[in-house]
C-alpha positions as CSV (number, residue, x, y, z in Angstrom):
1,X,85.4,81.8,84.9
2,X,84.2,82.7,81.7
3,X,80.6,82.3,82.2
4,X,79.6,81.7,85.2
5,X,78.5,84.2,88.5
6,X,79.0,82.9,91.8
7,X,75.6,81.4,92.2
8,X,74.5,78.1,93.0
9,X,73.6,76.8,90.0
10,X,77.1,77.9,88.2
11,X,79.3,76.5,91.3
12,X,77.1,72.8,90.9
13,X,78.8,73.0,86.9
14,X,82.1,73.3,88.3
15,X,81.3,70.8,91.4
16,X,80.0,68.4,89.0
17,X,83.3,68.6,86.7
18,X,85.6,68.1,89.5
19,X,83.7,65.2,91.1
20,X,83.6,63.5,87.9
21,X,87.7,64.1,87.3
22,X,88.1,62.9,90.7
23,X,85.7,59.7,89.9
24,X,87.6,59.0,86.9
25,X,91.0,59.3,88.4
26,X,93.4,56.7,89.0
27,X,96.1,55.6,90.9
28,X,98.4,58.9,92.9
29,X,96.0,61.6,90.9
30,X,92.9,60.4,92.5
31,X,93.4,61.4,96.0
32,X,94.6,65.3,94.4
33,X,91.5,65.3,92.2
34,X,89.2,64.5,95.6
35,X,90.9,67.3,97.4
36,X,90.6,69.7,94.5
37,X,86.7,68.4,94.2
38,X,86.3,69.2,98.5
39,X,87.8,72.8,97.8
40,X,85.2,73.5,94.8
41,X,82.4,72.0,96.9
42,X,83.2,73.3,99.5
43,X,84.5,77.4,98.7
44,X,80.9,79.3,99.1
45,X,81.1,77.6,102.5
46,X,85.1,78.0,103.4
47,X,84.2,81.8,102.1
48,X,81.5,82.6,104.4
49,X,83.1,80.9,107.5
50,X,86.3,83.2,106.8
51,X,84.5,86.2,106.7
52,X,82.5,85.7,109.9
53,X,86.0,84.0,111.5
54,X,87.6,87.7,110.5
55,X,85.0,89.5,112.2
56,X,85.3,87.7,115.4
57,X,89.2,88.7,115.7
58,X,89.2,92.1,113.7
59,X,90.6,95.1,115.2
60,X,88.9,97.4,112.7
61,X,91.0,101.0,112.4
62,X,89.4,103.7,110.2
63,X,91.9,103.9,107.9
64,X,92.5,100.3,106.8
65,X,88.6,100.7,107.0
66,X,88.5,103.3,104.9
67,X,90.8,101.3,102.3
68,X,89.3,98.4,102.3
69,X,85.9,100.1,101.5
70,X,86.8,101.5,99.0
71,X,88.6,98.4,97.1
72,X,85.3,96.3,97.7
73,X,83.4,99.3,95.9
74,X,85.8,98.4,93.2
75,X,85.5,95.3,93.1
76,X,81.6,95.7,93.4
77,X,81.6,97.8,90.8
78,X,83.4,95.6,88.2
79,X,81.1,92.3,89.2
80,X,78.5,94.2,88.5
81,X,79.9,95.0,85.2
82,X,80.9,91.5,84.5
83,X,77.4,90.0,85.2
84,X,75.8,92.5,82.9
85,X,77.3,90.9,80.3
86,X,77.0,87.5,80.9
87,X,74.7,85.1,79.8
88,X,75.2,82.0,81.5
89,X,74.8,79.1,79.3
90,X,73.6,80.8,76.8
91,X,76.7,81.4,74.5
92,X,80.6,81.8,75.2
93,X,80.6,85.5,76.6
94,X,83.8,87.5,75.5
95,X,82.7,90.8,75.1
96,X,83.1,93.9,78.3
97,X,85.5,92.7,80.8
98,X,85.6,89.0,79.4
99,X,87.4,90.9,76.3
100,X,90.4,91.8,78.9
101,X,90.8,88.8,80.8
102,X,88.9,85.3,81.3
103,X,87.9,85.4,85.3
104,X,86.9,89.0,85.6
105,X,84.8,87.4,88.2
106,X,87.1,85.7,90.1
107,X,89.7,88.5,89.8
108,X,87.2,90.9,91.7
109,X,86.8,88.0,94.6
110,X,90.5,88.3,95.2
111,X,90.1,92.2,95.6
112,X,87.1,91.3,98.2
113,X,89.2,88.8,99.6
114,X,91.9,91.8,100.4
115,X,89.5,94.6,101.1
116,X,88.4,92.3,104.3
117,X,91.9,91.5,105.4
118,X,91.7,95.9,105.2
119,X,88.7,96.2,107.2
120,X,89.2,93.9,109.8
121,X,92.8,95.5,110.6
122,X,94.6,92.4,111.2
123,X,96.6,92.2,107.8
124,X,98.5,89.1,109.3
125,X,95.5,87.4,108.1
126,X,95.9,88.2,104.5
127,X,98.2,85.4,103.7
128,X,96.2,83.3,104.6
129,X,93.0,84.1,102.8
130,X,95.0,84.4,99.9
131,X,96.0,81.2,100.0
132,X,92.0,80.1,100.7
133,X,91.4,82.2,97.5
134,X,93.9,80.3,95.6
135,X,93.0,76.7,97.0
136,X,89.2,77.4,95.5
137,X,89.5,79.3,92.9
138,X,92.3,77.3,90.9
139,X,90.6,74.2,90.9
140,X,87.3,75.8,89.6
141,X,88.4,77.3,87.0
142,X,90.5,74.3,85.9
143,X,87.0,72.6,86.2
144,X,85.0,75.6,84.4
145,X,87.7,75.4,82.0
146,X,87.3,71.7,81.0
147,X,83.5,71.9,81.1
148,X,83.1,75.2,78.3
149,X,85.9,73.5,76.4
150,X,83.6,70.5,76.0
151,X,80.8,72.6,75.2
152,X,82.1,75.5,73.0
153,X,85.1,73.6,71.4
154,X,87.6,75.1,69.3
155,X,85.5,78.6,69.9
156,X,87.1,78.4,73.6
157,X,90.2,77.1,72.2
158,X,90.6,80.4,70.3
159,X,89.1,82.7,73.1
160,X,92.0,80.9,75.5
161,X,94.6,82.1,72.6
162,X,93.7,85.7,72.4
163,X,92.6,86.4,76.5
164,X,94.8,85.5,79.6
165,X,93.4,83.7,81.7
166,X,93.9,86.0,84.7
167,X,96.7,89.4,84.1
168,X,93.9,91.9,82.3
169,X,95.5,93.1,78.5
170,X,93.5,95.4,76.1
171,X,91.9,94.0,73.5
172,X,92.8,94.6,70.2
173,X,89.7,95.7,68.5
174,X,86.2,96.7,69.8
175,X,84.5,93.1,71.7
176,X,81.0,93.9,71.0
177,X,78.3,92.9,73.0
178,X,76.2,95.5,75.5
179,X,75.6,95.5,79.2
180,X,72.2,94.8,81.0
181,X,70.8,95.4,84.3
182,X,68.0,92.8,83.9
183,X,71.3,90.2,83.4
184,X,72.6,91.7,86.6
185,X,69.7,90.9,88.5
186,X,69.0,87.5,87.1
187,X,72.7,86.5,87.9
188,X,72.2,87.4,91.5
189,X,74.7,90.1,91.9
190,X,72.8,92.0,93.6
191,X,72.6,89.1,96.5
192,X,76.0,88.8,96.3
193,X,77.1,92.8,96.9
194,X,74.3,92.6,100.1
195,X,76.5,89.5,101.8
196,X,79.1,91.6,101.3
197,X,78.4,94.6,102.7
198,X,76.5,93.1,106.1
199,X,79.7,92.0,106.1
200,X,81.3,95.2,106.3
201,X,79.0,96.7,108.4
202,X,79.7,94.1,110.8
203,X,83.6,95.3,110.5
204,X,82.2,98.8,111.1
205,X,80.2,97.7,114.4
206,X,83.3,96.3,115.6
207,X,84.8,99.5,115.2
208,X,82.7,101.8,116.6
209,X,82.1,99.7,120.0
C-alpha cells in the first residue's frame, strides 16, 4: 500500500489491523475476517513456499526464461523506484509512483508473481498464483488502508479521491517529492530483489541441467 515495503515491520501493521477486525467481528463476518487475518499473516510465508513449490516442477525454456527475466527487471526496477520514495511512517507518501497509483508496490509483486509463472515454463500454474496474489494482497491493503485512514485522516481521504487504488493514471500536476537511495536501502529493497533473483537462478539451474 501506500506506505509500506514488504518488510517485516510494515506486514506486522497490516497483521495487526486484520487481527484486530477479526477480534472485533461478530456473528457470520468473524470467521471471513479470521481467514482474511491467516492470508495477511501468513503471505511472506505462502510467497516463499510458492516460489520454491514452482522450482521443483518447472520446466524452464529459454524463451519464457528470457520473458520472465526481463518482466521481473521491471518490476525490480519500479520497487526500487517506489521505496526511494517512501518514508514509512513518517508522513503520507504521494509523490513518484504513489502520484500514479496507491500500491505501486504491490502492483510490481503481481508482475513478479507472472515473471515466475514465465521462468519456470509451466504457465498452467499462473492461475493459480494469481489467485495466491489476490487472496493476500486484497486483505492487506484493506487492512493498510483502514490503518493510514486512522492515522492521516481526511489527508488519505483526499489522496483515495485523486489516486486509484490500483489501474496507474497520470497525475495532473507535478507530485513533488525526490527519490533516495539511502531510503532504498533502509526499506530493504535491496533484500528483497536478492530473494528474488536466487530465485531465478534456481529457474536457470533447472534449465541448463
Amino acid at each position: 500500500m501506500t506506505n509500506y515495503a514488504d518488510t517485516d515491520g510494515q506486514v506486522n501493521v497490516a497483521t495487526q489491523q486484520s487481527r484486530l477486525a477479526a477480534a472485533n467481528a461478530r456473528g457470520h463476518e468473524r470467521p471471513v475476517a479470521q481467514i482474511r487475518a491467516f492470508f495477511v499473516r501468513r503471505r511472506t510465508f505462502m510467497g516463499l513456499l510458492a516460489a520454491f513449490a514452482l522450482v521443483a516442477i518447472a520446466q524452464p525454456r529459454p524463451g519464457l526464461l528470457c520473458a520472465g527475466l526481463g518482466l521481473m527487471a521491471l518490476a525490480h526496477a519500479l520497487r526500487v523506484l517506489c521505496t526511494g520514495y517512501l518514508d514509512k511512517d513518517e508522513k503520507l507518501v504521494t509523490c513518484g509512483p504513489f502520484g500514479w497509483c496507491r500500491n505501486p508496490l504491490y502492483v510490481a509483486n503481481l508482475m513478479v508473481v507472472v515473471a515466475f509463472a514465465l521462468m519456470s515454463g509451466r504457465l498452467i500454474v499462473l492461475p493459480v498464483m494469481l489467485l495466491m496474489w489476490a487472496l493476500t494482497h486484497a486483505p492487506t491493503v484493506a487492512a493498510e488502508e483502514e490503518f493510514l485512514r486512522k492515522r492521516f485522516g481526511g489527508e488519505f481521504d483526499s489522496y483515495c479521491r485523486e489516486v486509484p487504488r490500483w489501474w496507474p493514471r497520470r497525475p495532473a500536476g507535478a507530485n513533488g517529492g525526490h527519490f533516495s537511495w539511502r531510503r532504498v536501502i533502509t526499506n530493504g529493497e535491496h533484500l528483497n530483489i536478492l530473494s528474488a533473483w536466487l530465485v531465478a537462478a534456481m529457474f536457470f539451474v533447472e534449465m541448463v541441467k
